[in-house]
C-alpha positions as CSV (number, residue, x, y, z in Angstrom):
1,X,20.8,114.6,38.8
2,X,23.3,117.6,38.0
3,X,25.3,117.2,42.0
4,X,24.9,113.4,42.0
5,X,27.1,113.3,38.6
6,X,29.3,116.1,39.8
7,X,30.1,114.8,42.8
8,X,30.7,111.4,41.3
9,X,33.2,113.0,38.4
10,X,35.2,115.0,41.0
11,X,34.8,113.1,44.5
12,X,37.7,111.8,44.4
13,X,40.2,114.5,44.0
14,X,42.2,115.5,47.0
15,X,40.5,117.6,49.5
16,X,43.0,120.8,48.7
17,X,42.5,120.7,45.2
18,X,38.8,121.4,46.4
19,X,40.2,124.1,48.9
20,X,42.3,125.5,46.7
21,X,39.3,126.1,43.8
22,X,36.8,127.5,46.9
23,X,39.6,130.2,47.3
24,X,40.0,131.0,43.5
25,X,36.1,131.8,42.8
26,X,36.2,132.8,46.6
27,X,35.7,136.9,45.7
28,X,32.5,135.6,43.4
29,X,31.2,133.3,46.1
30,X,31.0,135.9,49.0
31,X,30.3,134.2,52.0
32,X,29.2,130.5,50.4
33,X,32.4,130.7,50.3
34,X,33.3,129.3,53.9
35,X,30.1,127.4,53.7
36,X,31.7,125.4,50.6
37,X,35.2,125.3,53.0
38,X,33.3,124.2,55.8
39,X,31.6,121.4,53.6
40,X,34.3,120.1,51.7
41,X,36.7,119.9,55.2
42,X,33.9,117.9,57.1
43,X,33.6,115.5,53.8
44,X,29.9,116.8,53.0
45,X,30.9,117.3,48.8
46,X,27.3,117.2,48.0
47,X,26.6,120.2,50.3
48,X,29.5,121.6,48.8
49,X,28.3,121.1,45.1
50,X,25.2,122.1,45.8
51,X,26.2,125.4,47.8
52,X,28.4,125.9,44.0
53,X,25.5,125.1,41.7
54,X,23.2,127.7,43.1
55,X,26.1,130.1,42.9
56,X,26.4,129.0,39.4
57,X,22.8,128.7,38.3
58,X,22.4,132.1,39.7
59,X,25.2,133.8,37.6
60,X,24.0,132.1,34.5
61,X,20.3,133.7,35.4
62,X,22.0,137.0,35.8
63,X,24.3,136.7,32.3
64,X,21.0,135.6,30.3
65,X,22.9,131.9,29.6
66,X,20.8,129.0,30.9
67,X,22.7,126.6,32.8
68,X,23.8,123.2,31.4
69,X,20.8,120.4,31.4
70,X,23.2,117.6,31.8
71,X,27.2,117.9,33.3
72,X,29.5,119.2,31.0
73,X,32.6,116.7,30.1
74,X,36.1,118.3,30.9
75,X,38.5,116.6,29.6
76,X,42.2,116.7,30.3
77,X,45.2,116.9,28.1
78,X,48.8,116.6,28.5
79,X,49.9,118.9,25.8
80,X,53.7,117.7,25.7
81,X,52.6,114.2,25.2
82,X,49.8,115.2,22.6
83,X,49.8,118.0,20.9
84,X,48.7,116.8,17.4
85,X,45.6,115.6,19.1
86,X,45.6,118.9,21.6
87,X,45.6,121.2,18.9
88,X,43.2,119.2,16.7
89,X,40.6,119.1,19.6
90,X,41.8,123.0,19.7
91,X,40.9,124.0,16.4
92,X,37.6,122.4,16.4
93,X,36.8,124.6,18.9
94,X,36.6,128.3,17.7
95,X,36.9,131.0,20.3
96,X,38.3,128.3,23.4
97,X,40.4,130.6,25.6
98,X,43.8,129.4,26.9
């Protein structure tokens, strides 16, 4: 399911990377918001996720978009060390914001 693979992709980055992304969507969250904090500090990143996901599926109901069947891939680039292949990936992809 959607949390099981989202947890397992980002599980393993560092507790204040989480932190530090509660407080960035924090305004949008309301008060999930220290639910998420609360969650990720006691080690509980499946309540976490799925405190996010329903914050997510909810603004995607609102927007008309329906949310992603299956996890979306985000991939990582280091742009100094590739940009042929960072600016081929980018110009297959009309409309990606920077």
């Amino acid at each position: 399911d959607r949390m099981a693979a989202l947890v397992e992709e980002y599980g393993s980055a560092p507790v204040r990377s989480w932190l530090d992304a509660v407080d960035r969507i924090a305004p949008r969250l309301g008060s999930a918001a220290q639910q998420v904090r609360c969650a990720v500090a006691g080690g509980r990143l499946d309540r976490a996720v799925d405190i996010l996901l329903q914050y997510y599926d909810r603004g995607h109901a609102h927007s008309g978009l329906q949310p992603a069947a299956a996890p979306v891939a985000v991939v990582g680039l280091d742009l100094a060390g590739d940009l042929e292949r960072a600016s081929a990936i980018r110009a297959a992809l009309p409309g990606l914001s920077t």
